[in-house]
ZAMI-444527 format. One record per residue (C-alpha): y, z, x. Coordinates in steps of 0.5 Angstrom, whole numbers, padded with zeros to 4 digits, always signed. Layout:
REM ZAMI-444527
YZX...
//
This chain:
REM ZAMI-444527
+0218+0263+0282+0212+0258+0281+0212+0252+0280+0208+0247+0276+0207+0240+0276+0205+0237+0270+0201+0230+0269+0200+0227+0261+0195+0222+0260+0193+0218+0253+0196+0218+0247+0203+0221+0244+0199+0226+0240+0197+0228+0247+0205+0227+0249+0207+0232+0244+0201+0237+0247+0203+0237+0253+0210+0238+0252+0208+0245+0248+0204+0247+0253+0209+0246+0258+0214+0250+0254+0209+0255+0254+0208+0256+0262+0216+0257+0262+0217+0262+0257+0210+0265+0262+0215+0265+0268+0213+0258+0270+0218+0253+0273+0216+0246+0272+0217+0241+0277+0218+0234+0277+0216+0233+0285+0208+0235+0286+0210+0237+0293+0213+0243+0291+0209+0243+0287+0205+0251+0287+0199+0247+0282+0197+0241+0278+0196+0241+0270+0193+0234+0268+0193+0234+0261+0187+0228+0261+0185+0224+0256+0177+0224+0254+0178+0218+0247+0174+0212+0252+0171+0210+0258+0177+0207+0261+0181+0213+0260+0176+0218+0262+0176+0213+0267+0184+0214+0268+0183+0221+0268+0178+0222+0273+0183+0217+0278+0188+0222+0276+0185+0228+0279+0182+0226+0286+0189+0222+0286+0193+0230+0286+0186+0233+0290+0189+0229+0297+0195+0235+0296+0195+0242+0297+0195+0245+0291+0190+0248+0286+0187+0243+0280+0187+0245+0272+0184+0240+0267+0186+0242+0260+0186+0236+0254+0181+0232+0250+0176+0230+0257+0174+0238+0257+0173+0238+0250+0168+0232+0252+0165+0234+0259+0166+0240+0261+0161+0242+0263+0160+0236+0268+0168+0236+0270+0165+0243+0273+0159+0240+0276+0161+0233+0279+0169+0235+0280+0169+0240+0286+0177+0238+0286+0179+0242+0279+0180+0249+0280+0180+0251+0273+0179+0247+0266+0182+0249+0259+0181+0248+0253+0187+0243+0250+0192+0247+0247+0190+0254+0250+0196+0256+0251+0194+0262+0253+0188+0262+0258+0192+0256+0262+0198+0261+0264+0191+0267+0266+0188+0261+0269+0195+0259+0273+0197+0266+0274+0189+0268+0277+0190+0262+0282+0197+0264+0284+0196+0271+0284+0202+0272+0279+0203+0278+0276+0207+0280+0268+0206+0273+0266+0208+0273+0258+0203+0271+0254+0205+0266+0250+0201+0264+0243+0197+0257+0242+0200+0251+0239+0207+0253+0239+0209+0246+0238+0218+0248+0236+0219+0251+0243+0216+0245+0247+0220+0242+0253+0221+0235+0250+0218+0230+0255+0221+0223+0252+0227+0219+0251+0234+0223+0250+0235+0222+0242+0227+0222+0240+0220+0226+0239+0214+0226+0237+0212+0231+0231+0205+0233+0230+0203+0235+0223+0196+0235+0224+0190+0236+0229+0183+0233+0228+0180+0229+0223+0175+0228+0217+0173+0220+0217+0167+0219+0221+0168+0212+0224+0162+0209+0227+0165+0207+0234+0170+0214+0234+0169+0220+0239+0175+0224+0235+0171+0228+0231+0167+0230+0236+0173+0232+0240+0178+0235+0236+0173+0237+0230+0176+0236+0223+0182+0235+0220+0187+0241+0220+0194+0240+0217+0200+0245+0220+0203+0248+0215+0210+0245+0212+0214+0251+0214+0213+0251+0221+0214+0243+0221+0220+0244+0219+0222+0249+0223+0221+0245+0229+0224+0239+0226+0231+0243+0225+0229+0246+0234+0229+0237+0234+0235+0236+0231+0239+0242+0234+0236+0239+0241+0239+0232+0240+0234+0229+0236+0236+0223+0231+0229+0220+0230+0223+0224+0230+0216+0220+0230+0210+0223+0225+0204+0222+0228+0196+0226+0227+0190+0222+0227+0191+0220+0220+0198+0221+0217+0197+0220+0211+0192+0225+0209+0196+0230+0211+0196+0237+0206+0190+0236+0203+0187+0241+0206+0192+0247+0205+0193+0252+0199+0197+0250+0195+0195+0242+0197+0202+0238+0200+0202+0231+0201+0206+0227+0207+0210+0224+0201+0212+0232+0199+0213+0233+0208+0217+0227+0209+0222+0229+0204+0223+0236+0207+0224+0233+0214+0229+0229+0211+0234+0235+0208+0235+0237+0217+0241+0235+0218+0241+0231+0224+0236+0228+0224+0237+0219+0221+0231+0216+0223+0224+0218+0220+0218+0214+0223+0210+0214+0220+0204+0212+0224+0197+0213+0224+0196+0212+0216+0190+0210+0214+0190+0205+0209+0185+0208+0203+0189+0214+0203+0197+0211+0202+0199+0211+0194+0205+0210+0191+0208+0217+0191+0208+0215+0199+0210+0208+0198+0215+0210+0193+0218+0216+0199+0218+0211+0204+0223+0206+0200+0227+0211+0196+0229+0216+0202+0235+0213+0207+0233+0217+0213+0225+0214+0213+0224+0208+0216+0222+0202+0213+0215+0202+0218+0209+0204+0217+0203+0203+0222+0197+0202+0218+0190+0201+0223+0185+0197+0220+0181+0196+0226+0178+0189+0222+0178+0185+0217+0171+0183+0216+0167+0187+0209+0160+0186+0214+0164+0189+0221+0168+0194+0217+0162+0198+0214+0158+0197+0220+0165+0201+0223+0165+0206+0217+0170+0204+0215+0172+0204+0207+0176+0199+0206+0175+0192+0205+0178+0186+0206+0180+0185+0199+0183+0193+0199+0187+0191+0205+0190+0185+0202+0193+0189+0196+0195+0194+0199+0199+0190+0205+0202+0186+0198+0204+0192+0194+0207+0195+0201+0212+0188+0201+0213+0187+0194+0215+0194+0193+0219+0195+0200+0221+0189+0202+0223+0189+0208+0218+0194+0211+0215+0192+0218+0208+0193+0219+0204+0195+0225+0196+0195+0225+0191+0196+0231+0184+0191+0231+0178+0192+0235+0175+0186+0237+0166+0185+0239+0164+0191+0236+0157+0191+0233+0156+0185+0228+0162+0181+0230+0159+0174+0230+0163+0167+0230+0164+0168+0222+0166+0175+0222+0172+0174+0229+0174+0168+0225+0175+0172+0219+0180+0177+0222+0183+0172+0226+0185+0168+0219+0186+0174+0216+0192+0176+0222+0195+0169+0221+0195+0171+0214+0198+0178+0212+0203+0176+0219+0203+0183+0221+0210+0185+0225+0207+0189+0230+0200+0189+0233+0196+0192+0238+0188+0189+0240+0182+0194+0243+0177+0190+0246+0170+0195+0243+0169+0201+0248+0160+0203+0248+0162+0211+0247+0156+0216+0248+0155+0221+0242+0158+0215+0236+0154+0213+0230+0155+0205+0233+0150+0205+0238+0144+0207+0233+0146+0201+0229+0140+0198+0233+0145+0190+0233+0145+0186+0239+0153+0188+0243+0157+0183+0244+0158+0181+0251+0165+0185+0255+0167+0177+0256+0167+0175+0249+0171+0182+0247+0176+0180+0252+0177+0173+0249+0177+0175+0242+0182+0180+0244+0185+0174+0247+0185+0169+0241+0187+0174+0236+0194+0177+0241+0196+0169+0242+0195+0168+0234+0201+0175+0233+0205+0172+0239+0206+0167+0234+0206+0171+0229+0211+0175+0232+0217+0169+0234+0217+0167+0228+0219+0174+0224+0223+0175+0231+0227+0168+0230+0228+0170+0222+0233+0176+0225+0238+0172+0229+0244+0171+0226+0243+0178+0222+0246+0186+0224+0242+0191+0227+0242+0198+0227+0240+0200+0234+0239+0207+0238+0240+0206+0245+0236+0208+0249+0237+0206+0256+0242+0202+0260+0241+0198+0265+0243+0197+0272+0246+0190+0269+0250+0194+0265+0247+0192+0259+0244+0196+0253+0236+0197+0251+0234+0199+0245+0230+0199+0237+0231+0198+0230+0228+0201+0225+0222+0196+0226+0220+0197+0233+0216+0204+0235+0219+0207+0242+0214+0206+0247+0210+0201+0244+0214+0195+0240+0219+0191+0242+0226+0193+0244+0234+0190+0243+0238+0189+0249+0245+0188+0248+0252+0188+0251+0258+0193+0249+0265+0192+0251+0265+0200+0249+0261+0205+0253+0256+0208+0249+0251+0214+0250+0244+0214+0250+0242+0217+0244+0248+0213+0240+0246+0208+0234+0249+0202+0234+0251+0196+0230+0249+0189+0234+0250+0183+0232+0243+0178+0234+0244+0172+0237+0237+0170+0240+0230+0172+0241+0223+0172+0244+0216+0174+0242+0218+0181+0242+0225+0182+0243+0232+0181+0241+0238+0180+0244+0245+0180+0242+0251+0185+0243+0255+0191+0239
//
């Protein structure tokens, strides 16, 4: 048998590709390693979103080139430069299209010289092989997207929004459930236009209730909603169902009028006000994650001051800062505006993540004293216990580290009584 060695880069929609994909060598025939130095090829499921994963990618291949075996690149860095991967990376053996099941295994079995594979279809995301921890995974309910952001290279990578259909959905999310999975992650380039686009039309409002009849399955999270697509009917959803967390990322990128159309955008400052209002009236106590770009065209003292009060006043629970990355082919670089310098980028994302830092104790300190339902996700050399609430997002948020005089399982919820806190993270015990 060959084996391959799998390398994921990027986001965790590519997380959920590269995990389909490795079921798919598996059911070819394939076995998949996890020690490159038995390793018969390597796949690099690269990230091709800005520079620095490019970048990151790019690292990544000549990394794996210093070894043996034969180099395929697949994901989204193909889909943006495949011709110059062919002609500048003499290291990579073959390059394929991402999610192209298919054309991967004739590729490996081409440079292996391995006869009968099976060939399996494209996109089969209910028979992946799960890659993240024990009791969590990711569900991609949609692939590319219909917004055209000014300083974005999705569109031009992955084409337009695509919902999955709802059937096949839950037929992976019941596969999840009957694996151990008691929290799943929706995730797309934007939730919340999902089922817009099929016939009949659907709405993630109308799929989230569906998810929540597998048995097995407690948790529920949403990412990736953009804020001028969630209504009521998905506020109501959120609040009402037990099993969807109340957690919602909503990425805003900015909170200036003048820089949020220079990005595209179509939301203002006054629209993203009511709707994080209406979020904490109707469902009290939701935790709020967004994402901010700081330097991008336009953005002078005014307008950077404008969002870093807007941060301290909405006091999001969660938050992420990009400094503007300058990618070739985006609308942006033909506003004709003088750039914001890499240095002031840097400082801007500096002020607004000191700013949530506070922001962030602060909402911290208010749940000590309180008790917590936690999934465990780990446990440390210490012997004590890491873990999420329903507030914090795996891999990206704040964790719950706590001790148990019982023996706990990863994967196991528990309830901990918080007795103390930092910026990020809680602490206490079962």
């Amino acid at each position: 048998m060959k084996h391959i060695y799998f390398v994921s880069l990027g986001c965790d929609k590519n997380t959920v590709n590269s995990e389909a994909l490795i079921g798919a060598l598996t059911r070819a025939g394939f076995g998949v390693c996890t020690d490159v130095l038995d390793a018969s090829a390597v796949v690099i499921n690269t990230c091709g979103f800005i520079r620095e994963a490019v970048q990151e990618s790019i690292d990544t291949i000549l990394e794996f080139s210093e070894g043996d075996a034969p180099i395929v690149v697949t994901g989204c860095m193909v889909n943006r430069y495949r011709e110059e991967i062919l002609k500048e990376l003499p290291e990579v053996a073959a390059v394929v299209s991402p999610n192209d099941s298919s054309t991967l295994v004739a590729e490996l079995c081409r440079l292996l010289g391995v006869e009968g594979a099976v060939y399996p279809r494209t996109e089969d995301y209910e028979n992946r092989i799960l890659t993240t921890m024990v009791g969590q995974a990711y569900i991609k309910i949609a692939e590319g997207c219909n917004h055209r952001c000014t300083y974005c290279t999705i569109p031009a990578i992955t084409g337009d929004y695509k919902s999955r259909e709802p059937e096949s959905i839950l037929r992976e999310a019941v596969n999840l459930a009957k694996r151990g999975v008691r929290e799943v992650t929706v995730v797309a380039q934007d939730t919340s236009c999902y089922g817009a686009d099929l016939s009949p039309k659907t709405s993630l409002a109308a799929l989230l209730t569906q998810i929540s009849g597998v048995a097995g399955i407690e948790w529920i999270r949403v990412m990736y909603a953009y804020p001028d697509n969630i209504d009521d009917e998905l506020i109501n959803v959120i609040r009402d169902n037990p099993k969807i967390c109340h957690y919602l990322d909503v990425p805003i990128q900015h909170a200036s009028d003048k820089v949020l159309r220079l990005m595209g955008r179509d939301t203002t400052k006054e629209s993203l006000q009511a709707l994080f209002k209406k979020l904490r009236e109707k469902i009290t106590d939701i935790s709020i994650r967004t994402t901010i770009i700081t330097g991008f065209f336009g953005e002078g003292k005014e307008e950077f001051n404008e969002l870093l009060e807007f941060v301290k006043e909405v006091k999001f629970d969660k938050l992420g800062v990009f400094e503007y990355s300058e990618e070739e082919g985006t609308a942006a670089l033909s506003l004709g505006i003088k750039a914001v310098s890499e240095k002031t980028r840097e400082k801007r994302k500096e002020e607004i993540m000191l700013a949530q830092q506070s922001v962030s104790g602060e909402i911290l300190r208010g749940k000590v004293g309180t008790t917590q339902k936690v999934l465990v996700e780990s446990i440390r050399a210490d012997g004590k216990y890491v873990g999420r609430t329903y507030a914090d997002c795996p891999e990206l948020d704040g964790n719950v580290i706590f001790s148990s005089d019982r023996t706990l399982c990863v994967g196991d919820f528990e309830y901990v009584k918080i007795c103390a806190s930092d910026f990020y993270d809680l602490f206490g015990s079962a």
